[in-house]
Structures are given as structure tokens and as C-alpha cells.
C-alpha positions as CSV (number, residue, x, y, z in Angstrom):
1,X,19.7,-139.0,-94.3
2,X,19.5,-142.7,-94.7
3,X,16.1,-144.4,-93.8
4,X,15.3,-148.0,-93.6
5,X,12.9,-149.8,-96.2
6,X,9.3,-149.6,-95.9
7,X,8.6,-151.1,-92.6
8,X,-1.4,-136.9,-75.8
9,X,3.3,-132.1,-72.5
10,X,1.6,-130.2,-75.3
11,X,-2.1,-130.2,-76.2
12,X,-2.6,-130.2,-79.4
13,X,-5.8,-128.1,-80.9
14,X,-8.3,-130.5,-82.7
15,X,-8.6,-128.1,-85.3
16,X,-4.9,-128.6,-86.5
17,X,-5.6,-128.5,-90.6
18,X,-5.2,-131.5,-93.2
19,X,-2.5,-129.6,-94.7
20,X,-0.1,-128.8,-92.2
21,X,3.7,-126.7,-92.1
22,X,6.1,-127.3,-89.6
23,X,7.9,-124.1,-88.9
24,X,10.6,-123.1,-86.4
25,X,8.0,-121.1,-84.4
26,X,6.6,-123.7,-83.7
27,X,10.0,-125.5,-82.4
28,X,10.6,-122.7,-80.0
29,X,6.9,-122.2,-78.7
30,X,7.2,-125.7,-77.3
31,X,10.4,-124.6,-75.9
32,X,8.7,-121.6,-74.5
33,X,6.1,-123.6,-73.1
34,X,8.1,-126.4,-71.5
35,X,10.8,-124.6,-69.9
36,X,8.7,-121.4,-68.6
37,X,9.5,-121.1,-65.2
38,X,11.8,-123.3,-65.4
39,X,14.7,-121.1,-67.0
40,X,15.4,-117.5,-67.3
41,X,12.7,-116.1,-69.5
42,X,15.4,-114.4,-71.9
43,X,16.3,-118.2,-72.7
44,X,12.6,-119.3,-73.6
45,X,12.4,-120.3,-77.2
46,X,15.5,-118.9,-78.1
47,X,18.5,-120.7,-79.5
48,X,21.8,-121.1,-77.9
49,X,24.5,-118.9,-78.5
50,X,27.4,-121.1,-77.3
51,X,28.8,-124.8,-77.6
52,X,27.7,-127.4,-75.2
53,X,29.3,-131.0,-74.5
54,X,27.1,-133.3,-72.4
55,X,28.5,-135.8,-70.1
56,X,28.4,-139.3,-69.1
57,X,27.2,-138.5,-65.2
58,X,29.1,-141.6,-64.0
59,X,32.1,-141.2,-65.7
60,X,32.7,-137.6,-66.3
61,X,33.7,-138.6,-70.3
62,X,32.3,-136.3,-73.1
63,X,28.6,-138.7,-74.6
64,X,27.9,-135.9,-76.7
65,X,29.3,-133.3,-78.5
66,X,26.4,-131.3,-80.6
67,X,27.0,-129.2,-83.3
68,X,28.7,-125.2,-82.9
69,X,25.9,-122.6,-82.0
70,X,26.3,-121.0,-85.0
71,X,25.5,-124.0,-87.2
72,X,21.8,-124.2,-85.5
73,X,19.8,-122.3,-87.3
74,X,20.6,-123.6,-90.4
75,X,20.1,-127.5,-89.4
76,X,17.3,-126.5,-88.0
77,X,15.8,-125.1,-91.1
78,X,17.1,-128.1,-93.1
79,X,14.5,-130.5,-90.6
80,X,11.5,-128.4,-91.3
81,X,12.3,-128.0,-94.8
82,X,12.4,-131.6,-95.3
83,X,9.2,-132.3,-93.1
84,X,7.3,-129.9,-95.3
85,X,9.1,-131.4,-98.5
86,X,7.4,-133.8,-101.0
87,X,10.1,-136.5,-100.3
88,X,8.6,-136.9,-96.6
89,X,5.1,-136.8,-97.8
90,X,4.9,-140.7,-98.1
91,X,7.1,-141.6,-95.3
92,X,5.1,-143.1,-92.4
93,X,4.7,-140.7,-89.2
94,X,5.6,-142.8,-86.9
95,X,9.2,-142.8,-88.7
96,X,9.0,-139.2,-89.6
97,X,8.2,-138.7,-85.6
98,X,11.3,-140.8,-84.9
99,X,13.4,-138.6,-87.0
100,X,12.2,-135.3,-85.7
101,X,13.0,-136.4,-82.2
102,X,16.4,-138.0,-82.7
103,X,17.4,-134.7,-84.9
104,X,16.2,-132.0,-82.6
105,X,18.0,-134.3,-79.3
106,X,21.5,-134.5,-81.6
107,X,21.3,-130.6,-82.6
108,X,20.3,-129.8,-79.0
109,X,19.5,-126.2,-80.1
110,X,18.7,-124.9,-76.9
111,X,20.8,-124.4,-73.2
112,X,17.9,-126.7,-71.6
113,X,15.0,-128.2,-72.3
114,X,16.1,-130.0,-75.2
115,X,14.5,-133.8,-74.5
116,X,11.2,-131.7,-73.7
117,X,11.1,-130.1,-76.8
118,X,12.1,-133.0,-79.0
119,X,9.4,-135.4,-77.4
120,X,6.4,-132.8,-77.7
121,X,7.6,-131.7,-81.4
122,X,8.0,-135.6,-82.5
123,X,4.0,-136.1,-81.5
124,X,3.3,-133.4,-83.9
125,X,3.5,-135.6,-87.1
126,X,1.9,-138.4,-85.3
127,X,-1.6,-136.3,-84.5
128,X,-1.0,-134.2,-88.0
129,X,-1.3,-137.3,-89.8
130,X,-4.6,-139.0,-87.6
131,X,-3.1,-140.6,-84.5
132,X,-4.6,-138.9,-81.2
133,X,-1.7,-138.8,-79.7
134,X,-3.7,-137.1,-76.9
135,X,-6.0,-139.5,-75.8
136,X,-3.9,-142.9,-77.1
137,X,-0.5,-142.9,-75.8
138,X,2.3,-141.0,-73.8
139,X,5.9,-142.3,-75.4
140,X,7.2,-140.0,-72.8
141,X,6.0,-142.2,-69.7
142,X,7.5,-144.9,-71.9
143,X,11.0,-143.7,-72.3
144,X,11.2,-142.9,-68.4
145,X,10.7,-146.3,-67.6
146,X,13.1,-147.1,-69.8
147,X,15.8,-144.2,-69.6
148,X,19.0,-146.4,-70.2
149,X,17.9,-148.2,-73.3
150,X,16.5,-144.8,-74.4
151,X,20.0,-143.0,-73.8
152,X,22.3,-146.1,-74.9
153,X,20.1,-145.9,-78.4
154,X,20.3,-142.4,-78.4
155,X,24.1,-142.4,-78.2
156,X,25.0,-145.4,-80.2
157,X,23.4,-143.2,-83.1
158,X,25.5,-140.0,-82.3
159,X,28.5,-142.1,-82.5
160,X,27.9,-143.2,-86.4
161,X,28.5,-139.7,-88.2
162,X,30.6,-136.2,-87.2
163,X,27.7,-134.5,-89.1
164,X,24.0,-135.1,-87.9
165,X,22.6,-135.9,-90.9
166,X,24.6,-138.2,-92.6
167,X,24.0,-140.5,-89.4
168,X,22.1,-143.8,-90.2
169,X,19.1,-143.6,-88.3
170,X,18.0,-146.9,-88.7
171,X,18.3,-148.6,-85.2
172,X,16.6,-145.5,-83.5
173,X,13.5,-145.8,-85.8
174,X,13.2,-149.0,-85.2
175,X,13.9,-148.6,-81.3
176,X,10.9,-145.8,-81.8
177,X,8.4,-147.6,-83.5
178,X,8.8,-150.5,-81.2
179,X,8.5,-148.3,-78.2
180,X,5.4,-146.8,-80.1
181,X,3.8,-150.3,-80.9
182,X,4.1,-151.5,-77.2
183,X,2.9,-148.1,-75.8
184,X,-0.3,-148.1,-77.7
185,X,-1.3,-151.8,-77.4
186,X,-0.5,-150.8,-73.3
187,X,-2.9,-148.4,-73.6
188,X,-5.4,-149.9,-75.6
189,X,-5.5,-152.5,-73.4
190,X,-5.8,-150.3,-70.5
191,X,-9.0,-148.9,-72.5
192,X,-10.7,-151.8,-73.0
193,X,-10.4,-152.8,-69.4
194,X,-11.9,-149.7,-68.0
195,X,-14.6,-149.4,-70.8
196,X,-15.6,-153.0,-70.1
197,X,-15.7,-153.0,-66.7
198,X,-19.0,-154.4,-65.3
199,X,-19.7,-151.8,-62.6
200,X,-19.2,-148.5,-64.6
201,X,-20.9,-150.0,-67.6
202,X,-24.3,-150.7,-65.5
203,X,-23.4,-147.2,-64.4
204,X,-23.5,-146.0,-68.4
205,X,-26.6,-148.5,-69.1
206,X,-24.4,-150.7,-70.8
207,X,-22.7,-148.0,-73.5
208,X,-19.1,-147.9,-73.9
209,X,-17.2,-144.2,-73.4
210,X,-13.7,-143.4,-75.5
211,X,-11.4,-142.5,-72.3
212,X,-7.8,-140.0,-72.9
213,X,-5.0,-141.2,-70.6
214,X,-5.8,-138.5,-68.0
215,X,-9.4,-139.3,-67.4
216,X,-8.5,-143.1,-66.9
217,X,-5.9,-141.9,-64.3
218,X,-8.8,-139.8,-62.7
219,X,-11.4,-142.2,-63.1
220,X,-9.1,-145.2,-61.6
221,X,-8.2,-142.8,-58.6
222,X,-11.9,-142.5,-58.1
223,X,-12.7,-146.6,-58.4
224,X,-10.2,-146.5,-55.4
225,X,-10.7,-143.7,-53.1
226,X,-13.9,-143.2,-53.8
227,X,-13.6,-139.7,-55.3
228,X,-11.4,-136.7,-55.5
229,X,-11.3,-133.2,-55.3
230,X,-9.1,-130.9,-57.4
231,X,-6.2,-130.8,-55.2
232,X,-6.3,-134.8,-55.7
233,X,-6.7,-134.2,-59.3
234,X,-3.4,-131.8,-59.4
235,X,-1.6,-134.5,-57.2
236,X,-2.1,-136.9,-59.4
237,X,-1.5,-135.2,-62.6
238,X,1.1,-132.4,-61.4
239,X,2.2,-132.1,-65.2
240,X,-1.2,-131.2,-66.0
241,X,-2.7,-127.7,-66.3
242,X,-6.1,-126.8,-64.1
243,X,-7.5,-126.0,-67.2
244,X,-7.0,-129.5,-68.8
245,X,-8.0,-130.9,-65.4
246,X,-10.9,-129.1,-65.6
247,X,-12.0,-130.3,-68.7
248,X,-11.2,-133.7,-68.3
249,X,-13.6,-133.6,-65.5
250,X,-16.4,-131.7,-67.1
251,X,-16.1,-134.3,-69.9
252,X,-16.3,-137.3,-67.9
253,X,-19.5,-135.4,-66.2
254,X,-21.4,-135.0,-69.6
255,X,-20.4,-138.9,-70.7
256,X,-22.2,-139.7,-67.2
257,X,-19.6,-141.1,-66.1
258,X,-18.9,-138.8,-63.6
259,X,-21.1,-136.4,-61.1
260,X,-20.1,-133.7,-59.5
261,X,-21.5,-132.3,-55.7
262,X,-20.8,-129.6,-54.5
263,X,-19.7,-125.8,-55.3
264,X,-17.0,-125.3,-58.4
265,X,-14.4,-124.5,-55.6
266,X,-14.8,-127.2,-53.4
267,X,-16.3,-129.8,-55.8
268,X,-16.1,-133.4,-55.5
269,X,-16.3,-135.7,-57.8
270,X,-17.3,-139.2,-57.8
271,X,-18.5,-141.9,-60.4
272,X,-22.1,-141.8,-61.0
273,X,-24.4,-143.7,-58.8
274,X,-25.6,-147.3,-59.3
């Protein structure tokens, strides 16, 4: 695969180990978990068992044509072989992230679901190797604002090889890593607006608070409404699972930054008082 020179949909569990192995599993439990309820549950996390073409929606012309069903497994293996190999050990994860994603979208080893998967799996050396992904950055939000760059980058790369990896993957790396680099300084910026904004920090006595994505969405909502309730919350976060919700709340309650009144139920929650 030729590489250039040197240059927070699935919660990951803080207790992910220094030494971490990809695995297949792990490909089709995001599968599972993206496309439950979504598709037939005989299809979740398993492969596909026939050939697909996708389609240009305006013209009706073949964009892609991924490799036969029966070749899956096997390039499959060959991407988690060479994440876990000692020739990917001192490639940067940002570029190893790039890869993952552009492989898993080119083999498109499932019947749907395919773009979920290889989004979520792509974060996974990013947060392996000491990026928060969850509390930093969302590429995904990202790439939807930017769908036809993402797809005209995305086929431009399919068109350079018949066989997936012999492709040169150097213009959707560097596509990637410059929609990683403008991501993160977005939402650092974001951060340090919210964490230095006059009102909350007299709120906090001054102290500073470290903020995911989410509980910036949730916070903001409250700086405008007022508060919320968890229906609000749900609204505003439909991707989001209550449980998450939950915790994002119950975290921003023991940073003081938010109090809660009322019963669990019918809680409301609002920032804390001057």
C-alpha cells in the first residue's frame, strides 16, 4: 500500500489497554451496533454474501464497484493484520485512521452500514494511541458538512487501482488529516470559549472544567433556554443513548456546573446559580 512520507457513534471504554489488537470482532460489533434496528438482525455484523455496485444517484453510472463477496474475508484479515503488524507500529494514527476508513469504505464488506462502520472503526487507532476522540472531535459531523468533497475524494482514490490495496492513498490521507486538523482546532476553540466564559466561570469560582462535545451541546442549550429536561436532551442528541445522556448530565452536576431539581423522571436541569 503506498503511504506518503512522514508528514468521541461508538463509546469507547477508557480502560482500552496500552497494547491493543484489532480484530475482525471488533469490525462486525460496530456493525452490530450501528445498524441494529436498522436492518434485519440476521445481517448484523455479518459479511455479505453477494456483489454490490454503488451508483452515482444523479446519473445512474456505476461510482463503485467493490471487490466479489468471496474475496472479503481475506482483505479484511489483510487490514487487521497489518494494523497489529510491526510495520504500522511507527506510522502516525491519524494516517493509520485514514487508512482503516478508506479500506473498510473500498471493501464495503457489509449490505449496509458500511460508512458507519468505517467512521467508528477509523477512531479506534486515534483513541488507542491517546487522542480522546470522545470528548475532542466528531470527523463524522465534519464529513456531513462536507459530503461532496468527502465522496469526490473517496472516488478519485477508487479509480487509481482494480485491486484495493495497490491504490495510492495519498490524497485521501492528506484530505483526512486536514479534515482532522480543522475539526479539532473547531473544537478546541469551541472549548475555550465555553470554559472561559465570564458567567459560568463565576458560577465555578473562577476554575476551568474539560467539556466532551455532548455536554457543550447540553450546556449551550441550557445558556439559551434556560434548562432542559430529558426529552430536550434526546432532541437534541437523538444519536445519543439515555445512558450517555445520563451521564453527561450527572457529570456536569458533580463539576458544579450543573444542578439538578426535581425527581430522576421529571428532572430538570439548569446551570448552577449565580
Amino acid at each position: 500500500m503506498p503511504l506518503p512520507e512522514e508528514k468521541n457513534p461508538i463509546d469507547f471504554d477508557s480502560t482500552t489497554p496500552k497494547r491493543f489488537f484489532y480484530s475482525e470482532t471488533i469490525i462486525k460489533k460496530i456493525h452490530h451496533l450501528t445498524t441494529d434496528k436498522i436492518i434485519t438482525e440476521t445481517e448484523l455484523g455479518k459479511y455479505r454474501h453477494q456483489q454490490v455496485v454503488l451508483k452515482n444517484t444523479r446519473t445512474g453510472e456505476i461510482a463503485h464497484r467493490p471487490p466479489p463477496a468471496i474475496e472479503v474475508p481475506y482483505l479484511i484479515t489483510d487490514l487487521v493484520a497489518w494494523l497489529n503488524s510491526d510495520q504500522s507500529i511507527d506510522i502516525h494514527p491519524a494516517v493509520k485512521s485514514a487508512i482503516s476508513q478508506y479500506i473498510l469504505v473500498a471493501i464495503h464488506p457489509f449490505i449496509e452500514g458500511n460508512g458507519r462502520v468505517a467512521r467508528a472503526f477509523a477512531m479506534l487507532p486515534l483513541y488507542v494511541e491517546g487522542y480522546d476522540i470522545r470528548r475532542l472531535f466528531s470527523l463524522e459531523e465534519f464529513f456531513d458538512r462536507n459530503a461532496e468533497d468527502y465522496y469526490n475524494t473517496i472516488q478519485s482514490t477508487h479509480q487509481l487501482s482494480s485491486e484495493v490495496f495497490k491504490r495510492d492513498l495519498s490524497g485521501w490521507i492528506e484530505y483526512f488529516t486536514n479534515a482532522l486538523a480543522i475539526e479539532l482546532t473547531r473544537v478546541k476553540q469551541k472549548v475555550q470559549n465555553l470554559s472561559h466564559d465570564l458567567k459560568l466561570k463565576q458560577k465555578l469560582g473562577g476554575k476551568q472544567v474539560h467539556l466532551s462535545e455532548r455536554q457543550i451541546k447540553l450546556v449551550e442549550y441550557m445558556q439559551q433556554f434556560g434548562g432542559l429536561r430529558m426529552p430536550d436532551a434526546q432532541s437534541l442528541l437523538p444519536m445519543v443513548s439515555d445512558d450517555t445522556l445520563w451521564r453527561d448530565l450527572k457529570k456536569l452536576i458533580d463539576d458544579g456546573v450543573v444542578e439538578k431539581r426535581g425527581s430522576t423522571k421529571g428532572a430538570y436541569y439548569c446551570l448552577v446559580s449565580a
